[in-house]
N, C-alpha and C positions, 0 to 999 in steps of 0.2 A: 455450485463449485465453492472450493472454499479458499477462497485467496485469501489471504492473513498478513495484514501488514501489524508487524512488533512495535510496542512504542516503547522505547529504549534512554537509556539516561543516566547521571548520577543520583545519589540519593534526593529527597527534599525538590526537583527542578518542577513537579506537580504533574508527572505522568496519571498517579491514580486519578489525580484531579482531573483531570482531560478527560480519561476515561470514562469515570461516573458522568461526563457530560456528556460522551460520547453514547453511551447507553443505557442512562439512564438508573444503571448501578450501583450496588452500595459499598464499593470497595475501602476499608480503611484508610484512613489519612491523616493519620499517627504524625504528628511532628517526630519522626527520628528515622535512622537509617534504619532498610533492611523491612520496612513496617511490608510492605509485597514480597512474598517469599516465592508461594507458585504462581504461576501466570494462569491469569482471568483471562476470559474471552468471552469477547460481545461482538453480539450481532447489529450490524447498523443499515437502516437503510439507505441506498444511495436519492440523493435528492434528482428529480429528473422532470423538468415542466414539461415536457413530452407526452407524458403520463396525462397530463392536462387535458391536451387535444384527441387525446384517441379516446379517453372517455368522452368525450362531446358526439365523435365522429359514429363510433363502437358500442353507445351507451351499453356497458356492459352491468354485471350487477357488481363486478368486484375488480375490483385492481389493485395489483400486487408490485410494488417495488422490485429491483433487484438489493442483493446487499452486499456488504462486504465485513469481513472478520477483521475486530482489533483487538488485539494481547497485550496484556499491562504484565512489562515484565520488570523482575526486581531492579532497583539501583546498582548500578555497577560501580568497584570503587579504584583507584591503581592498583596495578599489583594482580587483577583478578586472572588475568589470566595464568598467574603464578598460584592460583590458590586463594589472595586476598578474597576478604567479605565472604560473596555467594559463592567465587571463583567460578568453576566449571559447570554447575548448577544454573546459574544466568547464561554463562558462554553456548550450554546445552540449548535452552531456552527459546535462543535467538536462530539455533538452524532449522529449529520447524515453521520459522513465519518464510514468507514470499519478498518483504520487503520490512525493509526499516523507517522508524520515523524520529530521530535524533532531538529530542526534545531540549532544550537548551533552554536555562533561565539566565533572562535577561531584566528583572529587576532588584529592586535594593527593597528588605523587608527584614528588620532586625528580629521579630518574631519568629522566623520561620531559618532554622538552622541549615547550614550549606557546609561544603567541605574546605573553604576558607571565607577569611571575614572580607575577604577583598574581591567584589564581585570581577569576572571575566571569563564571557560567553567562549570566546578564541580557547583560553587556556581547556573550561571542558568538554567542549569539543571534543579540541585533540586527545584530551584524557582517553575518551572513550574510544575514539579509533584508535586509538593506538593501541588499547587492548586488546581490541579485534584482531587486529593485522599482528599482535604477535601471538596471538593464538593460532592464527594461518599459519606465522610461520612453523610453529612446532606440530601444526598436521602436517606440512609440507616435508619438513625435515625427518617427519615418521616415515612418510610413507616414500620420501626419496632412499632411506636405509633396507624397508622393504622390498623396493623395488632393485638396488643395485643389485643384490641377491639370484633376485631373479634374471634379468637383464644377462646374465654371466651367460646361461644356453643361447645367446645369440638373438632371442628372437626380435625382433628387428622390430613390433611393435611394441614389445618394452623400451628397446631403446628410443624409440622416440616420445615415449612417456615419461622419461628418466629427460630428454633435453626440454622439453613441455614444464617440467614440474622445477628444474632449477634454472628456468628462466621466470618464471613465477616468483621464484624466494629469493629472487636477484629483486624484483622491483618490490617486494613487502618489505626485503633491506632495506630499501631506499624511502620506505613511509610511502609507497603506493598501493592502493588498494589491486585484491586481485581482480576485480572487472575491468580495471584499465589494461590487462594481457589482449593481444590483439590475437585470435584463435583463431586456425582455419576452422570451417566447419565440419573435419573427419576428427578436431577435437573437443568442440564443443561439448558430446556426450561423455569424454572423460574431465572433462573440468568439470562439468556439471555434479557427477559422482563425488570429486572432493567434498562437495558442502562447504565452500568455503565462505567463512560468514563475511569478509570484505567484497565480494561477490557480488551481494545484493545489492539492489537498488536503494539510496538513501533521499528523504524528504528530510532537510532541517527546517527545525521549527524554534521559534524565537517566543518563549513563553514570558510576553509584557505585562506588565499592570493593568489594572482594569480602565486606571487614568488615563494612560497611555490609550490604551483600545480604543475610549470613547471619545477622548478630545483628537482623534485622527491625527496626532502631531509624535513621532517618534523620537526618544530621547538617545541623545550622541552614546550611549552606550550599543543602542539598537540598531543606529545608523550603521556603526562601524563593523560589528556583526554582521551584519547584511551582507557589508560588499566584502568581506572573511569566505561569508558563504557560498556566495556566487560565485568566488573564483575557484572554489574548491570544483565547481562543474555540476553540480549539486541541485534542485530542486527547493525553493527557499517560500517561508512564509513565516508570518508572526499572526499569532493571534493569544488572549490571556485566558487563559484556561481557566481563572476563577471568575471572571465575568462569565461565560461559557457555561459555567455549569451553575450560577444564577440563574442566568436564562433559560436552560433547561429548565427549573422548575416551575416556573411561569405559565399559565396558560398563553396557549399561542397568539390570542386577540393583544395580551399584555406584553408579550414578547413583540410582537409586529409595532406596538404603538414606542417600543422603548426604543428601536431598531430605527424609526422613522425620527425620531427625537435627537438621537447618535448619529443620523446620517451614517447610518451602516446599513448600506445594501444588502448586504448577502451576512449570515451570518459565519462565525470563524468555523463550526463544524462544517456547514454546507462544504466553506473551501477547501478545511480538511480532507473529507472522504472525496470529494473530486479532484485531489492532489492525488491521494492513493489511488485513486483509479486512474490516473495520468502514468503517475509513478510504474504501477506495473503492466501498463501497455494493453490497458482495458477496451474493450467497448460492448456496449448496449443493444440488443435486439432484441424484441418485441414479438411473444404469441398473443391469439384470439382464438380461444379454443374456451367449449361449451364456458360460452356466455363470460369468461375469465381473460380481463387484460391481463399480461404479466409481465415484467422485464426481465430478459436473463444476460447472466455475465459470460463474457468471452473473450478470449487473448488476441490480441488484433492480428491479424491475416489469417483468421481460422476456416474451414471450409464449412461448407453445409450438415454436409455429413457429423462434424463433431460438434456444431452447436443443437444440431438433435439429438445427441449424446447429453447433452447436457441436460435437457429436458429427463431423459429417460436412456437408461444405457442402453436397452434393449431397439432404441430407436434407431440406431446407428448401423444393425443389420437388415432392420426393417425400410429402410430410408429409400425409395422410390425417387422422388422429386419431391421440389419448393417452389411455391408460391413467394413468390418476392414482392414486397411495396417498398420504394424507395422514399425514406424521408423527404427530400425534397417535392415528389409527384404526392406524399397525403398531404405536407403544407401546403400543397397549391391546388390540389383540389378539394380536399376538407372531404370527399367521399369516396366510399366503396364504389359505389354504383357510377363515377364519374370514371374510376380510376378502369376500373373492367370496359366498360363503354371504350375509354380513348386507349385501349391495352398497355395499360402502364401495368399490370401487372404479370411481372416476369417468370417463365419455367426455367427454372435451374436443376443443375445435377449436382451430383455431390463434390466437384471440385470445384463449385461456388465461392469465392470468398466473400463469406458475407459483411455488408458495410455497418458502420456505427448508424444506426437507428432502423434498420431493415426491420420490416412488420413480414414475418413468416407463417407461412403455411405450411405443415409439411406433411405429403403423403407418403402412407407405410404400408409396405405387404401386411397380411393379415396373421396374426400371428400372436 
């Protein structure tokens, strides 16, 4: 599947930088605005020590990650949604990811040009939402003049499309994003149709020094930021993006020994892509099929039936029953042959909903 979370920004905040760290890519990194024009996409893999134990248990000959897509997309400047810089070109950009990731520079580095000389993470922030949400409003405002139009024959589900859409552009008014609209669920599939880019799901990210990073001690610009971001409701993390993509080029024995040096546990991409997979309401489950671990991605409360879909579309009419192992019963018994024995292994049907770390089986008509 390809979930795509956007990494979104003003110019200069070190999206590309992230990126190439993120995948390893050789995207430009131009000191100046505008240096990303189309959006890159990289494949990453999600870290998972999970992966660990089932090769122990499975020795298989191969094992495969899940992944997830990230899009390095241009700098946004004010004004864009009116046209400014990239304008509608960026604005476009951002309605094909899943989710956003609001990178925000949070240090002081007279080398490296910004869009004033006076650093403040708060102010671009808001710069950048506030782009968004008046870009909502002018699809809102499109499509509220389309729709009254229509609405005129009476039909009584337009009219409730027309009160749906300007109570929408009542709170973008107001500087709230469109996800805060509380929907019943007969309108969920037309909100959804808007595309509206305040919609998505946001991860703010606090791009510090590498100083910052390694001496574990945040500076009162970062602090303040923080608690900025977490009241917005928000998903928040700092990590420096040019450390980050040092370490990337490191071999890994050198990375580990620099990591243990830093008292950095985990590293900042680890917590990155497991944010994005937080972010968009991920989880994990696990095939064993000819001789192949593999992990695959899936939207949480999904049934059986569509996470064999996922493996293969044609699975999904094929789909008989699943063989179920519940992560907890292989942590604790470490075997196949224990788990069969004490029948911890479960037959489901297709309205299974499958759990985060479920080891599946799945039988298909022939076909």
């Amino acid at each position: 599947m390809g979930f795509k979370c956007g990494i979104i920004g003003l110019p200069n905040v070190g999206k590309s930088t992230l990126f190439n760290a993120l995948t390893h890519a050789q995207v430009p990194m131009e000191n100046y605005p505008f240096c990303t024009i189309d959006p890159h996409i990289g494949i990453v893999e999600v870290p998972d020590k999970r992966l660990d134990l089932l090769k122990k248990i499975y020795e298989p000959e191969k094992v495969i990650p899940t992944t997830l897509q990230f899009v390095d997309i241009a700098g946004l400047v004010k004004g864009a949604s009116h046209g400014e810089g990239l304008g509608n070109q960026f604005l476009s950009h951002i309605q094909a990811v899943d989710a956003l990731i609001n990178l925000v520079r949070c240090f002081e580095n007279p080398n490296v040009a910004h869009i004033d000389n006076k650093l403040n993470p708060q102010r671009d922030f808001e710069i950048v939402e506030t782009e968004i949400m008046l870009k909502d409003l002018e699809t809102v405002a499109n499509r509220i003049s389309k729709t009254k139009i229509k609405a005129k024959t009476g039909d009584p589900k337009l009219k409730k499309q027309l009160t749906v859409l300007e109570e929408i552009r009542e709170l973008l008014a107001q500087g709230k994003a469109a996800k805060s609209y509380h929907a019943h669920p007969e309108e969920a599939a037309f909100i959804k149709e808007l595309a509206l880019l305040s919609s998505k799901p946001v991860l703010i990210v606090g791009n510090i020094s590498e100083e910052e990073a390694t001496s574990g001690q945040k500076s009162a610009v970062t602090n303040q930021f923080e608690q900025f971001a977490l009241s917005t409701g928000n998903l928040f993390l700092t990590i420096s993006a040019n450390l980050e993509m040092e370490m990337s080029e490191l071999e890994p024995e050198e990375r580990l020994l620099l990591m243990k040096e830093w008292h950095i546990p985990e590293s900042g991409l680890d917590r990155l892509i497991n944010a994005g997979y937080t972010l968009l309401k991920l989880i994990t489950f696990f095939t064993m099929e000819s001789n192949i671990c593999q992990a695959w991605t899936l939207p949480t409360g999904s049934p059986a039936v569509k996470a064999s879909a996922v493996i293969h579309s044609r699975f999904e009419e094929r789909f008989i029953k699943a063989e179920v192992r519940h992560w907890l019963d292989i942590e604790k018994t470490r075997s196949e042959h224990l788990m069969r024995e004490q029948g911890l292994i479960h037959i489901e049907g297709k309205s299974y909903t499958v759990r985060d770390g479920d080891v599946i089986t799945f039988k298909l008509a022939a076909g």
